[in-house]
N, C-alpha and C positions, 0 to 999 in steps of 0.2 A: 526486336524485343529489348526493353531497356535491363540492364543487370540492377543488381542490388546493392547499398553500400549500407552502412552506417545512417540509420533513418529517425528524425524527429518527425515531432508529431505537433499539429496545432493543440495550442489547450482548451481544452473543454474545463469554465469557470462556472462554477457553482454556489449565489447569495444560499446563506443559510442562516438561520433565528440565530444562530450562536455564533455567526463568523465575526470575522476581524479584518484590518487591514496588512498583516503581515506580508501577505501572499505580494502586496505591492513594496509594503516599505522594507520588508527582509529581504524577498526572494527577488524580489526587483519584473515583477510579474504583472502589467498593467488591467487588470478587469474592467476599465470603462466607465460605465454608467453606472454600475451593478452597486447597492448600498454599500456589501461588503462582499469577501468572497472564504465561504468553509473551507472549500474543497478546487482542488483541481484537479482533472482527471489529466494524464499523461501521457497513458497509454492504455488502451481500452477497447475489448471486443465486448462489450456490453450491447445489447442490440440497438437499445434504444440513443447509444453514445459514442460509435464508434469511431475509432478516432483516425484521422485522417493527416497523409504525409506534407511536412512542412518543409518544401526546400529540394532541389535534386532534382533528376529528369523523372521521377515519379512522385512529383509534387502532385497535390490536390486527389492522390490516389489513397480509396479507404484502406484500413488494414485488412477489410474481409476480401475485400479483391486482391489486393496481394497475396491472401493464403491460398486462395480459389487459383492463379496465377502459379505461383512457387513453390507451393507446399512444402515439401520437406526443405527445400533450398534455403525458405524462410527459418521456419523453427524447428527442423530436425526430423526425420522418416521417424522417429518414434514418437516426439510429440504428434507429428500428423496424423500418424495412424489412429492414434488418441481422438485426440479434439478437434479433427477435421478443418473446416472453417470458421470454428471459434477459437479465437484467440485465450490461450488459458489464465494470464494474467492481468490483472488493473494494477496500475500504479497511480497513486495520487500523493499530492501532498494536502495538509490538514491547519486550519487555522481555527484554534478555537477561542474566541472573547471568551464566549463562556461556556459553560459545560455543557456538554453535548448528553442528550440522554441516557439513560440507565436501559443497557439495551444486548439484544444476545442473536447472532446467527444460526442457522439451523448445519447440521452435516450433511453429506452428499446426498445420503440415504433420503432423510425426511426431506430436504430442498428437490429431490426428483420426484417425491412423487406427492407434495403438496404445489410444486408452482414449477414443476419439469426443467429443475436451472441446476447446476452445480452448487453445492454448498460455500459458505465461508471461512476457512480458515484464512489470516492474515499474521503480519508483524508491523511493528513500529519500531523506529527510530526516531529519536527526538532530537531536530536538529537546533532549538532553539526554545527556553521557559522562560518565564517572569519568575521572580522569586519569589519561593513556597509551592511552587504548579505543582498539583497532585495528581494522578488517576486514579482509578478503579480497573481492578484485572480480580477477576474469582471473588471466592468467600474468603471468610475470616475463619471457617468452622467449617466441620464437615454437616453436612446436612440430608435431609427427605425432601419430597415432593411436598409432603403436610406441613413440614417444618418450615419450611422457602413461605409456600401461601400463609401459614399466621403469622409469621413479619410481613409480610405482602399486606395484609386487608387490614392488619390492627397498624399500618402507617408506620413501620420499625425498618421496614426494609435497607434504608442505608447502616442499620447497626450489624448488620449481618456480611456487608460488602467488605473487601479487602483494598482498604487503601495504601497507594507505594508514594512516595517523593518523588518526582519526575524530573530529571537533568540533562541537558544536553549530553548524547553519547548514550545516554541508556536505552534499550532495548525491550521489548514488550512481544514474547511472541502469546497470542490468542488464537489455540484452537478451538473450531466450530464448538460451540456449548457453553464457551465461558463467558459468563457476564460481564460486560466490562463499559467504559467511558473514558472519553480525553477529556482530562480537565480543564479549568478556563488557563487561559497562560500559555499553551503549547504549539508548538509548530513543529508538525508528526512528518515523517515520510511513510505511508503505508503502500504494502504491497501485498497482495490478496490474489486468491480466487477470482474468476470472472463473474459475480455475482454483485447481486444489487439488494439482495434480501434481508432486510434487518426488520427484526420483532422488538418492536421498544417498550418499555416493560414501565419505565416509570419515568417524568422530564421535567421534576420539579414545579409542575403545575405554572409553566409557562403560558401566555398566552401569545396569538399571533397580532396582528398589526389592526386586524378584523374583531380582536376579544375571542377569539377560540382557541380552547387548547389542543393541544395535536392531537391524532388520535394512537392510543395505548393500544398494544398487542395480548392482552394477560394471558387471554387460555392459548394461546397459537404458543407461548413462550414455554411455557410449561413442559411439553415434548422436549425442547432442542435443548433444554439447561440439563450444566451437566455440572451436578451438586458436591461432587466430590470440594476434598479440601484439598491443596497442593502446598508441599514443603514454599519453593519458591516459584513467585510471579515476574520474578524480574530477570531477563537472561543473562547470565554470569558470562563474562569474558574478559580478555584478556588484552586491552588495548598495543598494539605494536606498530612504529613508523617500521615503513616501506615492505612491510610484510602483508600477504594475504590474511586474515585472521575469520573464522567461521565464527558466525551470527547463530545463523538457522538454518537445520536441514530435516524438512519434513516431507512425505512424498508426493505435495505439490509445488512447492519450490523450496530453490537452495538460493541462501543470503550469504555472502560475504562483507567485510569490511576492509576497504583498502585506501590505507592512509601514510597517503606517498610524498616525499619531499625530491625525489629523482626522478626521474623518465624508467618507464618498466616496460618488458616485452610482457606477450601474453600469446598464450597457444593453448586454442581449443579443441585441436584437430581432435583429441577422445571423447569429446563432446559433443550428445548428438542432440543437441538444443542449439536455441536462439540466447542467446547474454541480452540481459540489462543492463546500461549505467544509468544510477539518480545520482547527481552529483551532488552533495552538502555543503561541499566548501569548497573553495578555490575553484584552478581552471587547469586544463590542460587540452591536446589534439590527439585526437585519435587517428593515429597512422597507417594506411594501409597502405600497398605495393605500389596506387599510385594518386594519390590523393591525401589529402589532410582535412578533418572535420572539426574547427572546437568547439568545448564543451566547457559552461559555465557554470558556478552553483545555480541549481534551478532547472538546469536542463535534466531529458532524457534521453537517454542515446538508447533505440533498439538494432545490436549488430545481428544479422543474421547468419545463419551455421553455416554458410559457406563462407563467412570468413573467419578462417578459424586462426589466425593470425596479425596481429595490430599493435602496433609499440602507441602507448599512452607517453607523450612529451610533456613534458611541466616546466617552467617557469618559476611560478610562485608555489608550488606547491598543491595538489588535490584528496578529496575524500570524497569517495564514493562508493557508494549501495551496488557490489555483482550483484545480479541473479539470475538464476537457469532453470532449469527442469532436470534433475537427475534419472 
């Protein structure tokens, strides 16, 4: 039986009305034929996407067969117990020309038992804007359900949405409920829930290549928004070279930021999860007992909980996305 290392994954490319080309001229990410490319998925127990190993003696193997295979080995006896044969997290990154619609996920609760899937909460990382990229995260005001529908139908709705300035380094976490959108200009790293469910609520009355506009979610969104107002939309931190520094820690994943100009050890032995790296910037090898893997901006590395030790080497320097399951 082959063991496990430090596993990439082929990328699943995704044209979308609002993509762009970054995904090739930033991330250095080739899509092919494809017009453009939104999204790419990175890593993915989505059913319909699952994503499969790139490289290694368990090349061309999906991630569901590996859980099915390793289970706890892979992501941890306590995630396994959990989430079984689904893998709990998607990793993509995000290219948007232009704004991506006005749009809201549902929580565990409603996502189980309108379309039997986990809900969405996610984060963002913005690894790259044009100047002025804005988004949308929540309201501007506290609000009702009445109050939401009459900006909604008397056409006001964007006066109600909370817009931020978007820059490289900033941070966006979006739990299940809130309204939100990437602006035109951004190049995101999200990291989410294993879900695919989005209620899109309004898309600027685009049309597609056919003359049809997509189709709007209204009454399904109405349930999952969650109207509150929030002090702040933007996650406050504290940038620091060669230190660990916490993003997000919500109870379905934990986000770090690590922005290293040195080589660094790392030890997960109390960790009974699988790690993520999305790299953003630079490069460096991931070291284990006997092997070396690198890793490039653009890549993803999934290490699994049996290795719970691996020195990251650098060169020129890296910045990359942890993340676990606490």
């Amino acid at each position: 039986m082959s063991t496990l290392y430090p596993l990439k994954f082929k990328t699943i490319f995704k044209d979308k009305i609002w993509g762009g080309q970054k995904i090739k001229t930033y991330l250095h990410k080739d899509f092919g034929s494809l017009p453009n490319c939104g999204e790419t998925w990175e890593i993915s127990g989505v059913k319909s996407d699952v994503s499969v190993v790139n490289g290694g003696a368990l090349d061309g193997e999906s991630l569901a067969d590996l859980l099915e295979q390793f289970k706890g080995e892979l992501v941890g006896e306590k995630v396994y117990a959990h989430f079984g044969n689904i893998f709990p997290l998607l990793v993509k990154f995000i290219d948007a020309k232009e704004d991506l619609s006005v749009q809201v996920h549902p929580n565990d609760e409603l996502a189980k038992k309108r379309h039997n899937s986990f809900g969405k909460t996610e984060m963002w990382y913005v690894i790259e804007s044009d100047p002025g990229s804005t988004l949308i995260a929540g309201f501007n005001k506290e609000l009702n359900e009445q109050e939401y529908l009459d900006k909604f139908n008397s056409g006001h709705l964007m006066d109600i949405l909370n817009k931020e300035n978007a820059n490289a380094g900033d941070v966006f976490f979006l739990p299940a409920g809130r309204v939100h959108t990437i602006g035109a200009g951004l190049l995101i790293a999200e990291i989410q829930q294993t879900s695919d469910i989005t209620y899109r609520i309004y898309d600027f009355d685009r049309v597609d290549d056919k003359g049809n506009k997509r189709e709007l979610h209204t009454e399904e969104a109405l349930a999952a928004i969650d109207y509150h107002h929030y002090p702040n939309y933007k996650t406050q931190y504290q940038p620091e070279k060669n230190k660990t520094v916490d993003l997000v820690t919500c109870p379905y994943f934990t986000t770090n930021l690590l922005d290293f100009t040195t080589d660094t050890s790392k030890d997960y032995s109390n960790l009974d999860s699988f790690v993520i790296y999305v790299c953003v910037e630079g490069s460096f090898t991931v070291k284990t007992a006997d092997a070396g893997y690198p890793v490039k901006m653009g890549d993803c590395i999934l290490l699994p909980k049996i290795m719970e030790k691996v020195d990251l080497v650098t060169t020129s320097g890296f910045k990359i996305l942890e993340s676990y399951i606490e």
